[in-house]
Each structure stands twice: as C-alpha cells, then as structure tokens.
FINU-312735 format. One record per atom (N, C-alpha, C, O): residue number from 1; chain; atom name; x, z, y. Coordinates in steps of 0.001 Angstrom, whole numbers. Atoms other than C-alpha are relative to their C-alpha. Layout:
! FINU-312735
<NUM, A, CA, <X, Z, Y>>
...
***
This chain:
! FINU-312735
<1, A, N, <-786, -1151, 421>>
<1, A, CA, <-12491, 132180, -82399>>
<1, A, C, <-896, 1058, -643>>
<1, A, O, <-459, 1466, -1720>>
<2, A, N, <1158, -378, 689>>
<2, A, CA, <-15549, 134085, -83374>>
<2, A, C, <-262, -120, -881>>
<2, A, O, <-443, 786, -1695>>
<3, A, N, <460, 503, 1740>>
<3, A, CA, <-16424, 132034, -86227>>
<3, A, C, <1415, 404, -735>>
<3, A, O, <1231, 719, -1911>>
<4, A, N, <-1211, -124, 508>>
<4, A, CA, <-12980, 132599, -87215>>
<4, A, C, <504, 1764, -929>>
<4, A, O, <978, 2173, -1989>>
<5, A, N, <47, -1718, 39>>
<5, A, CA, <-12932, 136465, -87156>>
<5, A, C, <-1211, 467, -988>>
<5, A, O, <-1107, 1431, -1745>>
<6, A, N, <1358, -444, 767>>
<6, A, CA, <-16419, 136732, -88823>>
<6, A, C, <797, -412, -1349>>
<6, A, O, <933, 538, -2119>>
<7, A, N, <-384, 768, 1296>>
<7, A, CA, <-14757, 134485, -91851>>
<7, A, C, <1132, 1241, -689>>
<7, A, O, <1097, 1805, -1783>>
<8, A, N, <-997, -591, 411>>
<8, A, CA, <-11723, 136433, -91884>>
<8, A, C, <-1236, 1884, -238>>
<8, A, O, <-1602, 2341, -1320>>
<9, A, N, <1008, -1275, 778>>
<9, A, CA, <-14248, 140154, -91584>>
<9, A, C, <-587, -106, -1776>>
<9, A, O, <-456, 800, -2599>>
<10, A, N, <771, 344, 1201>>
<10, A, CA, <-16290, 138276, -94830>>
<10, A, C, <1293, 379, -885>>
<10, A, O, <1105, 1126, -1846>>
<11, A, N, <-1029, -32, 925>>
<11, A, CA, <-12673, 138218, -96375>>
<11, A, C, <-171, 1246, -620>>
<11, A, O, <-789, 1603, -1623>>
<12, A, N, <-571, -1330, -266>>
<12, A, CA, <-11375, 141544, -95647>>
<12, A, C, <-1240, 1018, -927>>
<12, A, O, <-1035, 1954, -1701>>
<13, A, N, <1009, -891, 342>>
<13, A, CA, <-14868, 142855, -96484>>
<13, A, C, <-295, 240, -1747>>
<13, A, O, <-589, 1205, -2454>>
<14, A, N, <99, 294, 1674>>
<14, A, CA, <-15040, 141582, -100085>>
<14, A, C, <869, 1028, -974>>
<14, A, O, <767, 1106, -2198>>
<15, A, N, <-883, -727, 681>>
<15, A, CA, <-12151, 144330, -100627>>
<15, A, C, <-778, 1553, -669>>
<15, A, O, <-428, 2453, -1432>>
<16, A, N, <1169, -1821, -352>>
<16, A, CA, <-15143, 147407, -100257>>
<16, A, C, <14, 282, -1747>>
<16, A, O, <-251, -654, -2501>>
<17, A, N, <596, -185, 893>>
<17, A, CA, <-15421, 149124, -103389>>
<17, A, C, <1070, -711, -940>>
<17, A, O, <606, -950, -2055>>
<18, A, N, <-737, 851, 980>>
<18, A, CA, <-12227, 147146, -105119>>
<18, A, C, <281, 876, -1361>>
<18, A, O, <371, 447, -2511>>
<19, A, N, <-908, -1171, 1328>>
<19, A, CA, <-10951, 150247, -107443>>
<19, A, C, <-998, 392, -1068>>
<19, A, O, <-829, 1118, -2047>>
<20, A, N, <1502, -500, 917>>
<20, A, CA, <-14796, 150334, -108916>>
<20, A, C, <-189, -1362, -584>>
<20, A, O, <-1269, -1442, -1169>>
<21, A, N, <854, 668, 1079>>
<21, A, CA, <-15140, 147225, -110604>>
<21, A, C, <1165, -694, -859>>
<21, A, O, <2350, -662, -527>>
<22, A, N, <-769, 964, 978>>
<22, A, CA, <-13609, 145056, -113374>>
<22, A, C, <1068, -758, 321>>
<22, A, O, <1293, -1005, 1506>>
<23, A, N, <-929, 1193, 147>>
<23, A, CA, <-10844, 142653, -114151>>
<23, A, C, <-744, -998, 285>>
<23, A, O, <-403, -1279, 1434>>
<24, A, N, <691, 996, -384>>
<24, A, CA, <-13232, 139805, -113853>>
<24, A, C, <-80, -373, 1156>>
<24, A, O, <412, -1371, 1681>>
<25, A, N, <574, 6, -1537>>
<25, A, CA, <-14970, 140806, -110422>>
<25, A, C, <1177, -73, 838>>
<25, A, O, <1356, -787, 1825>>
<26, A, N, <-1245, 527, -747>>
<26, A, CA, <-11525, 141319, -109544>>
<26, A, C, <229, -1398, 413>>
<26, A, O, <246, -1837, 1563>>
<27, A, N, <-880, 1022, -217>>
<27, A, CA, <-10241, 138266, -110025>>
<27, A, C, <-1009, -1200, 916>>
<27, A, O, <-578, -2131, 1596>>
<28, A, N, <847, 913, -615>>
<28, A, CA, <-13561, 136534, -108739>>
<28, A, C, <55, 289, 1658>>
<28, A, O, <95, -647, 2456>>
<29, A, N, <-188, -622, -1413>>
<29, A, CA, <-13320, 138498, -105353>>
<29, A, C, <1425, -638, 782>>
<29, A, O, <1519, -958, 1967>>
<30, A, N, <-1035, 835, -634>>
<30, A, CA, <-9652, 136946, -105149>>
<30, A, C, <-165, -920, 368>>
<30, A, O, <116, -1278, 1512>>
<31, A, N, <360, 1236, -817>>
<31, A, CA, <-10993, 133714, -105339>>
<31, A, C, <-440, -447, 876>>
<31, A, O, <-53, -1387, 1570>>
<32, A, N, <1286, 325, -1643>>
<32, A, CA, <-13871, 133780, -102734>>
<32, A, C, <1188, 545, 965>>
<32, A, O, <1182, -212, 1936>>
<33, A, N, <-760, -824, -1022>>
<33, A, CA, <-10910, 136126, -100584>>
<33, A, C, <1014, -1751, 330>>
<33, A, O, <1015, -2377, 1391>>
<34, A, N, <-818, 1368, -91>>
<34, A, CA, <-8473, 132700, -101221>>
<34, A, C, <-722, -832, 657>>
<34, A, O, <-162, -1354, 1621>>
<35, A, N, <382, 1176, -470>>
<35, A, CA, <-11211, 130240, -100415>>
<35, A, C, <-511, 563, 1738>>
<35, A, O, <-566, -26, 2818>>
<36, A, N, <28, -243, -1840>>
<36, A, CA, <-11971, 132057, -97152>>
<36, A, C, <1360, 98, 801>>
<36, A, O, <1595, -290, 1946>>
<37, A, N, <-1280, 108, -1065>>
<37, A, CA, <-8651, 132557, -96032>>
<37, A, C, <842, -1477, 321>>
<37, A, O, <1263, -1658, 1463>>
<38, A, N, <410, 1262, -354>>
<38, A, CA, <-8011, 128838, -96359>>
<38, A, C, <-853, -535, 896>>
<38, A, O, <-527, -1350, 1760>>
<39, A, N, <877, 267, -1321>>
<39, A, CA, <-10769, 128445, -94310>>
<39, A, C, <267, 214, 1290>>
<39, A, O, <113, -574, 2223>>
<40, A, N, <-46, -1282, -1306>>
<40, A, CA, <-10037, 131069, -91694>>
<40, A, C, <1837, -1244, 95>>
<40, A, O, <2066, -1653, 1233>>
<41, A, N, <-1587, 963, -45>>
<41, A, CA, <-6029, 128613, -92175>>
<41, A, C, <15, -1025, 689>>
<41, A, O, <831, -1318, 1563>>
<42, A, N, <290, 1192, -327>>
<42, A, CA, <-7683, 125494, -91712>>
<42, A, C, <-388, -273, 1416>>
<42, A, O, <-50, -1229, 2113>>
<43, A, N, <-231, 229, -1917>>
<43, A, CA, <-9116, 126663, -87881>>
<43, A, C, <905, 812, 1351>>
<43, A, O, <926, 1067, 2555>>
<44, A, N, <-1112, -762, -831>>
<44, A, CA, <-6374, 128387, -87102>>
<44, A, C, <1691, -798, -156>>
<44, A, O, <2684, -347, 416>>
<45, A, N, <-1306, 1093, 591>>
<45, A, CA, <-3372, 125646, -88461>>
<45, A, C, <-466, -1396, 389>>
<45, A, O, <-1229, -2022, -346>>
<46, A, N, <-367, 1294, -505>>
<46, A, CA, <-2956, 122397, -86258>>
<46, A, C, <124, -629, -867>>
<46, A, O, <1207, -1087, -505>>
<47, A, N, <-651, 835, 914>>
<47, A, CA, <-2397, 120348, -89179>>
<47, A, C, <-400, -1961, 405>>
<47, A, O, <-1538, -2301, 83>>
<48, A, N, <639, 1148, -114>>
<48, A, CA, <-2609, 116223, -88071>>
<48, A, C, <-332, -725, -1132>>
<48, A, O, <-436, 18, -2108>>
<49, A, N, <592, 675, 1259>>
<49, A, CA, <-3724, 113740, -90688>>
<49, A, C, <1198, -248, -534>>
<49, A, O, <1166, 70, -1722>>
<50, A, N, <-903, 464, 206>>
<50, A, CA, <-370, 112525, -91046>>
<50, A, C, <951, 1037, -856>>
<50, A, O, <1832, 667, -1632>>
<51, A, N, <-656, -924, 549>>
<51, A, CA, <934, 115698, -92197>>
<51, A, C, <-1050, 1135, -1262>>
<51, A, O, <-642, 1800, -2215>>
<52, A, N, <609, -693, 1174>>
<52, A, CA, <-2124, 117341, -94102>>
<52, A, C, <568, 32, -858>>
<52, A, O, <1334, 993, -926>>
<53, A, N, <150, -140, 1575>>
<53, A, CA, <-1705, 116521, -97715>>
<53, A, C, <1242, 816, 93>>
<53, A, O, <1057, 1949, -352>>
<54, A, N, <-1371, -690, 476>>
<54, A, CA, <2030, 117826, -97691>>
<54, A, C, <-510, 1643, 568>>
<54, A, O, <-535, 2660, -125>>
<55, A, N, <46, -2029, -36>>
<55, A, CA, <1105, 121376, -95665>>
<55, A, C, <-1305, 229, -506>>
<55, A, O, <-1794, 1235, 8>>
<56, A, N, <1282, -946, 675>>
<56, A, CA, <-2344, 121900, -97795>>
<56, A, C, <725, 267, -1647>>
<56, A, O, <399, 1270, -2281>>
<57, A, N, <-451, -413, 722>>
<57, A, CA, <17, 121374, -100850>>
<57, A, C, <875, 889, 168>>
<57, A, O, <953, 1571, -854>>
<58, A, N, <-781, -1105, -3>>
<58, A, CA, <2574, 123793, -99664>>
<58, A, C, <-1072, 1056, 107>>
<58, A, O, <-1172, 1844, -834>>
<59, A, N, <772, -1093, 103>>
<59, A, CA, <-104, 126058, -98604>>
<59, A, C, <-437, 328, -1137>>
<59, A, O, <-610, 1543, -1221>>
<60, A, N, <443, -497, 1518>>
<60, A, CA, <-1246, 126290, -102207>>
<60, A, C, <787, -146, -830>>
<60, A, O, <480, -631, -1919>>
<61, A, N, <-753, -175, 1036>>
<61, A, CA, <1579, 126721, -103755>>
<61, A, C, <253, 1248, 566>>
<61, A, O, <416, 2230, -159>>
<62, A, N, <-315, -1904, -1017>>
<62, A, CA, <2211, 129964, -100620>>
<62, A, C, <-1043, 616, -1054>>
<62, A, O, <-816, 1504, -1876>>
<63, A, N, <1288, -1141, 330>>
<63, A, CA, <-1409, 130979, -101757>>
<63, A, C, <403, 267, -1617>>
<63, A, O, <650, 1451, -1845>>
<64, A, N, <-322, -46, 1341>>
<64, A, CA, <-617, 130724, -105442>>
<64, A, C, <1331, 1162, -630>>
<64, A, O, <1359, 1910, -1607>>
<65, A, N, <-945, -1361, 331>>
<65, A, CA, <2724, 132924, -105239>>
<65, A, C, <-165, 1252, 222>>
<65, A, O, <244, 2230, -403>>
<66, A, N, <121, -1516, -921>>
<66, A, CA, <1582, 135573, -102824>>
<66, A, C, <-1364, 461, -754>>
<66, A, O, <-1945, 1336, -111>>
<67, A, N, <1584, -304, 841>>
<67, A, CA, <-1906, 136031, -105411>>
<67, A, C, <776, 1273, -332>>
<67, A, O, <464, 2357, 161>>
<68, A, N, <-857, -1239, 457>>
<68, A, CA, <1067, 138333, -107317>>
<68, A, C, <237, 1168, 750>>
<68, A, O, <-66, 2290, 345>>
<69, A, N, <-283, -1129, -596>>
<69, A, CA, <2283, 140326, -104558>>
<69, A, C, <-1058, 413, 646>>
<69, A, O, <-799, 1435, 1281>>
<70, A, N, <1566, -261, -564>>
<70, A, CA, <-1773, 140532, -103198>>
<70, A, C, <-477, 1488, -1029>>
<70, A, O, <-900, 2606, -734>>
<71, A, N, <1132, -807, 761>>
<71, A, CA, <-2973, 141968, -106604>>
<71, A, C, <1308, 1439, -577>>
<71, A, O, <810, 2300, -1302>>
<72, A, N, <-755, -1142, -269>>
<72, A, CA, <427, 144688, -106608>>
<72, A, C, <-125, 515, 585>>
<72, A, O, <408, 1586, 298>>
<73, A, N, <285, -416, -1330>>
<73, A, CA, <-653, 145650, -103403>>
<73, A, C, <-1293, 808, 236>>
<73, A, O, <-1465, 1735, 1028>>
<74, A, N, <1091, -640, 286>>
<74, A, CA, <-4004, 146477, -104411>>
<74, A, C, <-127, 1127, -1061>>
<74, A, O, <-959, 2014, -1253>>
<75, A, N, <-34, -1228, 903>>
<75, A, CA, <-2790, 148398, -107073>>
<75, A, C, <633, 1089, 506>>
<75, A, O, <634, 2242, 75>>
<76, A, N, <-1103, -918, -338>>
<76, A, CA, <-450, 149885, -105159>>
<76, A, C, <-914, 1488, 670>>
<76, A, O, <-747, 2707, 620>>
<77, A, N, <918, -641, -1184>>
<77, A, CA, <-3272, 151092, -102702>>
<77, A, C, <-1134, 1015, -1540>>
<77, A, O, <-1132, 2246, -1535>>
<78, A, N, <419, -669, 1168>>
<78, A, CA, <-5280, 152332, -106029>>
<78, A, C, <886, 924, -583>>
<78, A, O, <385, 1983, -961>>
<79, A, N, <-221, -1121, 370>>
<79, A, CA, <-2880, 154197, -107148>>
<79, A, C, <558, 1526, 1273>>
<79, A, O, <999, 2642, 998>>
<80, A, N, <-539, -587, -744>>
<80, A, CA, <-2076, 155645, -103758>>
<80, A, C, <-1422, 1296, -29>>
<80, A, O, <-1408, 2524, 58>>
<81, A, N, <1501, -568, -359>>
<81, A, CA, <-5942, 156652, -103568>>
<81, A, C, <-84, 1259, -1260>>
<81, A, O, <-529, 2387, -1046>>
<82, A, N, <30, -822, 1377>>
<82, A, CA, <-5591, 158309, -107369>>
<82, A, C, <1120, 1096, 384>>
<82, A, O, <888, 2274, 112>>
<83, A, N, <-1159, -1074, 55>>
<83, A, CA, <-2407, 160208, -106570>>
<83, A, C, <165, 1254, 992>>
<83, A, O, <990, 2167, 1024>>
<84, A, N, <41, -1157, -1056>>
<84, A, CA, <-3648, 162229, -103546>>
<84, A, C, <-269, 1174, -349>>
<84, A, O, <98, 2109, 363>>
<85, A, N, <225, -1416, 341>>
<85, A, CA, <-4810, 165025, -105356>>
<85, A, C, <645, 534, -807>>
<85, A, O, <205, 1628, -1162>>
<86, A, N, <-1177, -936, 204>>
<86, A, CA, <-1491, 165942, -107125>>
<86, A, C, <1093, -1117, 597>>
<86, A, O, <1714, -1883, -140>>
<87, A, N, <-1415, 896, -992>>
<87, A, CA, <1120, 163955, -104400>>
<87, A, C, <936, 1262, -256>>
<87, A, O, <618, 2422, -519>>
<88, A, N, <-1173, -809, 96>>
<88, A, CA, <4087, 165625, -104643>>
<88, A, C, <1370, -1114, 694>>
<88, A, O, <1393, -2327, 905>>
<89, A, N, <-1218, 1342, -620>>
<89, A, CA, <7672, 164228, -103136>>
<89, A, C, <140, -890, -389>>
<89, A, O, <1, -1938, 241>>
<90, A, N, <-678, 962, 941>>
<90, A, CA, <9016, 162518, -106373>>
<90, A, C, <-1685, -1356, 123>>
<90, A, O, <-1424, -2532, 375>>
<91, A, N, <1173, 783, -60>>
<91, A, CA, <4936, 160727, -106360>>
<91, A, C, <-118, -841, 1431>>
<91, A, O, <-513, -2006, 1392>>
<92, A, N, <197, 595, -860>>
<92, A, CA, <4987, 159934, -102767>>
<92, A, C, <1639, -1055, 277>>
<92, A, O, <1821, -2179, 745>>
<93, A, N, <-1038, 1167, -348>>
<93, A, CA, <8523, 158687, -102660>>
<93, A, C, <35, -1413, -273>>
<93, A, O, <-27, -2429, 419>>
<94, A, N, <866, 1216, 548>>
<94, A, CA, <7875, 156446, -105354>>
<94, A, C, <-533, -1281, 280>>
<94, A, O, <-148, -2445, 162>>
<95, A, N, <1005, 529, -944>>
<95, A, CA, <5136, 155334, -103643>>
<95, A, C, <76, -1400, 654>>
<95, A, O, <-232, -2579, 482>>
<96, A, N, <-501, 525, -1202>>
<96, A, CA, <6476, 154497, -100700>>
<96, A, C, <1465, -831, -174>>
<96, A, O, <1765, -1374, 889>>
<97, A, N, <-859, 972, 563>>
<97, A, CA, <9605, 152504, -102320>>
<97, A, C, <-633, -1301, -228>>
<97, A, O, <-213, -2383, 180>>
<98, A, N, <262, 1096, 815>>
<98, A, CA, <7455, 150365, -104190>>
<98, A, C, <-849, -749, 1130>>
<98, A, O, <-793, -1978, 1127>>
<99, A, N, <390, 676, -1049>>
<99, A, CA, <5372, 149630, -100969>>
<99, A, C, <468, -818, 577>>
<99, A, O, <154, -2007, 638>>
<100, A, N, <-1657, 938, -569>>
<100, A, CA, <8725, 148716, -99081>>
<100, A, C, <362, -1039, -623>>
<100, A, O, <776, -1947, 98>>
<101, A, N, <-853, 1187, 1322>>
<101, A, CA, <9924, 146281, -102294>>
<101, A, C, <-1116, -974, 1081>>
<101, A, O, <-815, -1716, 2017>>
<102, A, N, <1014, 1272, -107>>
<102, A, CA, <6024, 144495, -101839>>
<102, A, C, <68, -296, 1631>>
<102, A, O, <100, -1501, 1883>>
<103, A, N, <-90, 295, -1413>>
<103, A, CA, <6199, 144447, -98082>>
<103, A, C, <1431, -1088, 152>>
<103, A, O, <1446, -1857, 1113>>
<104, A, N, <-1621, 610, -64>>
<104, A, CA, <10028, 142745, -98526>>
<104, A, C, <-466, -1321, -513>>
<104, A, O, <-141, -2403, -24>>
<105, A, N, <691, 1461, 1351>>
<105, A, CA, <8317, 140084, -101110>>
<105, A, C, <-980, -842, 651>>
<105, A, O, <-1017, -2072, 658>>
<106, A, N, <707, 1022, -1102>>
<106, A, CA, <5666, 139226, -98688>>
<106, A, C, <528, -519, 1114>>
<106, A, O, <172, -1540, 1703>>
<107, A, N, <-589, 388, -1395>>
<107, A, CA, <7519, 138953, -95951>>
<107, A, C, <1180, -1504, -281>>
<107, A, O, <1210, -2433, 526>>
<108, A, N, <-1255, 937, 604>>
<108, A, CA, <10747, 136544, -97981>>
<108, A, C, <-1022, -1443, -322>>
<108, A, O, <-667, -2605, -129>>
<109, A, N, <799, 1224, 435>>
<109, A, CA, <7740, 134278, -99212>>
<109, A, C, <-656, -215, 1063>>
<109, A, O, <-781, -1436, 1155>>
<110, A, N, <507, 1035, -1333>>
<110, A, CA, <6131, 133494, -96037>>
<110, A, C, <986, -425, 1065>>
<110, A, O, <749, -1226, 1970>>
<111, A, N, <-1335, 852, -872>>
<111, A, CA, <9784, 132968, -94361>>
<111, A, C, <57, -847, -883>>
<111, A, O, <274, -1868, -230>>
<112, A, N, <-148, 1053, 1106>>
<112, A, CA, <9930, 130679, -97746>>
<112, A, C, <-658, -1069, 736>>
<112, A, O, <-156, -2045, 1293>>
<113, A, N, <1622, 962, -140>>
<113, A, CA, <6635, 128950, -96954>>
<113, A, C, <783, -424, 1614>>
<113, A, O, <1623, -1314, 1741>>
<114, A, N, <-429, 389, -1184>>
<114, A, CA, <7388, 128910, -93171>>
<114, A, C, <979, -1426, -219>>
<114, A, O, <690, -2611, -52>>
<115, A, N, <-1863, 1103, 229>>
<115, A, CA, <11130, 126846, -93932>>
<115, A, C, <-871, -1280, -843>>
<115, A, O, <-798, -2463, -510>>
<116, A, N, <359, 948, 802>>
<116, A, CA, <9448, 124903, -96207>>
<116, A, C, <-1141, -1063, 728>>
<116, A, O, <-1148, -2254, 418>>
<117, A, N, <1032, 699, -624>>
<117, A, CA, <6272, 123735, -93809>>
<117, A, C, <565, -490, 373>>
<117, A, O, <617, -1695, 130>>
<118, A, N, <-202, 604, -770>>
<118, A, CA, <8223, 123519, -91429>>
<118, A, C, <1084, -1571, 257>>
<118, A, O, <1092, -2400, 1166>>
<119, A, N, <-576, 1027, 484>>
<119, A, CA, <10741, 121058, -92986>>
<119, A, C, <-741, -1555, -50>>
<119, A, O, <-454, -2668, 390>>
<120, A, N, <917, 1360, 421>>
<120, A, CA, <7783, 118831, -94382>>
<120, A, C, <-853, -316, 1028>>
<120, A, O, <-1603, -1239, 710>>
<121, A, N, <1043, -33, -1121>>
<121, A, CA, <5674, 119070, -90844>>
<121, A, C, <772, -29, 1193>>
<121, A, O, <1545, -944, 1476>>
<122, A, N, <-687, -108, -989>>
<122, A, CA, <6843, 120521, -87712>>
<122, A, C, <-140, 1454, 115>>
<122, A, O, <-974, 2225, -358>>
<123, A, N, <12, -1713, -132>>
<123, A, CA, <8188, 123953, -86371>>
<123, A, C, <-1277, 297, 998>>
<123, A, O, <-1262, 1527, 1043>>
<124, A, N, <952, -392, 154>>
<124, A, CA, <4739, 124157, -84609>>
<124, A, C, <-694, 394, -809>>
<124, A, O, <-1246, 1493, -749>>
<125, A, N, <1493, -378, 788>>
<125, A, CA, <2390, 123813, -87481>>
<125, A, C, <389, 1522, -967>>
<125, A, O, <-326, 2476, -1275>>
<126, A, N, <-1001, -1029, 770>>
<126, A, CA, <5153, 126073, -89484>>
<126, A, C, <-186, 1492, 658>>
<126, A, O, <-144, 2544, 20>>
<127, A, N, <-91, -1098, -653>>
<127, A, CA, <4869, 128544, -86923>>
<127, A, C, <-1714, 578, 262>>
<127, A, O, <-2042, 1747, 470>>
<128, A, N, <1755, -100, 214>>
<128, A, CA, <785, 128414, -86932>>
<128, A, C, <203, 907, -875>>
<128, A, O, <125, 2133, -954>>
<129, A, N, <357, -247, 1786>>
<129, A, CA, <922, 128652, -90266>>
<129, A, C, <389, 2008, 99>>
<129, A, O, <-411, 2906, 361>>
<130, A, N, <-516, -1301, -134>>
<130, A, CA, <2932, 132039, -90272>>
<130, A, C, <-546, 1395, 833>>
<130, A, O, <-474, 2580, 508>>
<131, A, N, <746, -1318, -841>>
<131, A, CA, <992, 134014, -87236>>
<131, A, C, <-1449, -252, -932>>
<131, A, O, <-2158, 732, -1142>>
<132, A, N, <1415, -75, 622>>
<132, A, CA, <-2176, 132831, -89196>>
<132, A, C, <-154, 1217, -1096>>
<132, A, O, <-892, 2197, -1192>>
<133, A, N, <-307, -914, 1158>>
<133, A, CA, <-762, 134303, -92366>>
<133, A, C, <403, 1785, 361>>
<133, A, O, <33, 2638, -447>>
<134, A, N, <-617, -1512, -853>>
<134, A, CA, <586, 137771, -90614>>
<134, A, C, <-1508, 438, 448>>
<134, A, O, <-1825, 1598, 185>>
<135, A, N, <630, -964, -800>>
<135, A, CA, <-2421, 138417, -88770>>
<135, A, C, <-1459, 123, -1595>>
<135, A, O, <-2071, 1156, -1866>>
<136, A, N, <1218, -219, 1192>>
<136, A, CA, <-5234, 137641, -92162>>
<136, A, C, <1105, 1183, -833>>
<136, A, O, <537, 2220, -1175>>
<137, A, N, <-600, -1357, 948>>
<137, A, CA, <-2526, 140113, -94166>>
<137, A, C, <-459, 1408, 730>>
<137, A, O, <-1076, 2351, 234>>
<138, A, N, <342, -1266, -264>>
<138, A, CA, <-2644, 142556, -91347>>
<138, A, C, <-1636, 702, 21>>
<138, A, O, <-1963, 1888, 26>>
<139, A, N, <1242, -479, 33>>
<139, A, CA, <-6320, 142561, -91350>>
<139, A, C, <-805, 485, -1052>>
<139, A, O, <-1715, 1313, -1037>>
<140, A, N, <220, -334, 1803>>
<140, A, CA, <-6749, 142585, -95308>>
<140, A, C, <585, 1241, -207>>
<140, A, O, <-111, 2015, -865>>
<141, A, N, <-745, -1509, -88>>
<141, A, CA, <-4164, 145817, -94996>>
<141, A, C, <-657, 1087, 630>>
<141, A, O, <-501, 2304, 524>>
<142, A, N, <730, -1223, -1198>>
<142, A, CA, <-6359, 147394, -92453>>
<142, A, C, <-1336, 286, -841>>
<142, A, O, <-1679, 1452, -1036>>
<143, A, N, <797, -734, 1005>>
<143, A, CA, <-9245, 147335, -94796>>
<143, A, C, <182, 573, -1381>>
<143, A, O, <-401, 1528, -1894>>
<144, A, N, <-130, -543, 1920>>
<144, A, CA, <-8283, 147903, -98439>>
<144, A, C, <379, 1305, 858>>
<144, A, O, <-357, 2244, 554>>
<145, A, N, <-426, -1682, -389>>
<145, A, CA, <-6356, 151265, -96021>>
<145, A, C, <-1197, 867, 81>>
<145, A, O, <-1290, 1961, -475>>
<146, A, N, <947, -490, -144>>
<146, A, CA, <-9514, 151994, -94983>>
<146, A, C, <-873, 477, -842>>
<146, A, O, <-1300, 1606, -601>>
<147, A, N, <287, -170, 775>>
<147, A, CA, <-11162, 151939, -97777>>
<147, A, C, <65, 1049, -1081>>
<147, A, O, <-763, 1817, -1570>>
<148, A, N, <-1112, -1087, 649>>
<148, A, CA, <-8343, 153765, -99762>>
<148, A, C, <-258, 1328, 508>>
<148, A, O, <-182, 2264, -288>>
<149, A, N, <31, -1146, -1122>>
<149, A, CA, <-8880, 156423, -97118>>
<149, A, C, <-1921, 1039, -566>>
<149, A, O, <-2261, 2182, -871>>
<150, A, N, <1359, -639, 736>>
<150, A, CA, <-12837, 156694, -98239>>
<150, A, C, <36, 367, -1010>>
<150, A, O, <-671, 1348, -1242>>
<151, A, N, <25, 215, 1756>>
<151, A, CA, <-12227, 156429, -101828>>
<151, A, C, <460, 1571, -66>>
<151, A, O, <-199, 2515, -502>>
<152, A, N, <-550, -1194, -83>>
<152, A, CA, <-9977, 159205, -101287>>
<152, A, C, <-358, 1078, 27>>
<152, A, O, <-131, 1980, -779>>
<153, A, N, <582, -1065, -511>>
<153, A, CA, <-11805, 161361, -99357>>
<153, A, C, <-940, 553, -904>>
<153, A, O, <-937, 1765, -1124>>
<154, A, N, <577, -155, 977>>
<154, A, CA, <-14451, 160992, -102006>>
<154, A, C, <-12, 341, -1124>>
<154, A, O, <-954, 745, -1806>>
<155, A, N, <-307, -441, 1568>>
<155, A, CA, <-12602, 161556, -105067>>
<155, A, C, <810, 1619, 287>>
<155, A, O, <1011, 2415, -630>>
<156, A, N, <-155, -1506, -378>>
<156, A, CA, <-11275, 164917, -103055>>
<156, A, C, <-868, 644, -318>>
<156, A, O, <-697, 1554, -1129>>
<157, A, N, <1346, -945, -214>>
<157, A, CA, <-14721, 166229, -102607>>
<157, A, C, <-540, 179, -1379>>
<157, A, O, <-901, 1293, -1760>>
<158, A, N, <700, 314, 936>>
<158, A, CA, <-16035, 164959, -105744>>
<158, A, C, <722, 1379, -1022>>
<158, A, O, <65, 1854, -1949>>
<159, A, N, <-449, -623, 783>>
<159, A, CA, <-13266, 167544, -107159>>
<159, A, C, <55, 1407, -23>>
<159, A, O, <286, 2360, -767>>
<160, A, N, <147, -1812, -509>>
<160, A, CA, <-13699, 170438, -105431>>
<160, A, C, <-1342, 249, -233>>
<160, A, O, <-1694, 1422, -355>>
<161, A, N, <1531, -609, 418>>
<161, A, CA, <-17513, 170263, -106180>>
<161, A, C, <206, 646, -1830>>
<161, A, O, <-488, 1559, -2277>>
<162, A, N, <-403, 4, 1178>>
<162, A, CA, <-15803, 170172, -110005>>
<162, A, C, <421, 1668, -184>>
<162, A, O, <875, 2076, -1253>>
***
C-alpha cells in the first residue's frame, strides 16, 4: 500500500507548477500522470487473467475520455487562481457552475466505465475499479487545490508589491 501511495504522490506531484509551463509539457505531464495512474490501477484492481484484456481495454478507453474533463479541470483551477484578484459574484458564480457541470461529467463517465466493467468482468473488479478511480481523482484535486492556493497567494503578493 505504500508503494502504491508513493506512485499515486509521484502522480499528483507532477501537477506543481502546471499554470507555468507550455502546451507540450502539458500534455507530456498528462502522459507520465496516465501511465502512473494505470499503475497505481493495476495494484489496486483485482483483474484475473481471464478477464484482463477486456478491463485494460475498457480502462483505456475510461482513461482516454476522462483526459477531456482532466485538462477542463485544470483550466478550470487556472482560471480560478487568475480570477482571485478581481472575483466578483457574476466571476465566482460562473466559476462554480462550470465546476459543478465537470464534477457531473466525471462522475456520469466513471458510472459509464463502472456499468461497462462491470458487465464485461464482475461487480467486484467494477467496483475496484471505481474506489481506485475516486480516491486517485480525490488526491489529484487535493493537489492541483493546493497548488492553486500557492499560485494564488503568489500572484496576490506579487501585485501588491506592483
């Protein structure tokens, strides 16, 4: 469980610093973030031999949809970090709508994924699958916040020294 948590930290960690670099690094940071959370899937998802190939192809077709509502999510959090120093209602409502939508979108596609494992597998591995997925989101959420939170704080200060 250890090794597990460190993999998933390496994930989470790769987010440090997301709103400072490129489209590229972006998209390279997704990948290494994808191939670890697969990882962090693989010792946390029962899968027997008999059932692999079908739930590693559903799983990458999950990982492949939810990339979209990942890299909205990051923007979302970027622009949350940009908008603190003129928030206003109409800015935070906004906001906080469009959060709600992506939170609705992640949540419909891993009941998708779920129905769908669990069809081609069993409502165990289906149900793996799903606390695996829930708890690497909530931990990926807990840093990019965190983060967001520094960035923030930083682009406050940075303005009042201005």
């Amino acid at each position: 469980m250890k090794r597990i948590l460190l993999v998933l930290v390496g994930a989470v960690g790769t987010f440090e610093l997301y709103a400072q670099i490129s489209d590229s690094e972006a998209e390279a940071r997704q990948d290494l973030i994808a191939i670890q959370t697969k990882d962090a899937i693989s010792r946390l998802v029962s899968v027997t031999c008999r059932d692999s190939v079908v739930f590693w192809k559903l799983y990458d077709e999950y990982q492949e949809k939810s990339t979209a509502v990942e890299k909205s999510r990051i923007q979302l959090y970027e622009q949350t970090a940009l908008s603190y120093g003129n928030m206003n209602p109409h800015i935070a409502d906004s906001l906080a709508h469009r959060f709600i939508n992506n939170s609705m979108v992640q949540e419909r596609t891993l009941e998708e994924y779920y129905e769908k494992i669990k069809s081609a597998t069993n409502a165990v591995t289906a149900f793996e699958f799903y606390q695996a997925e829930v708890f690497i989101l909530a931990r990926i959420r807990v840093n990019i916040k965190q983060v967001t939170a520094i960035y923030t704080r930083f682009k406050t200060a940075t303005r009042r020294e201005e």
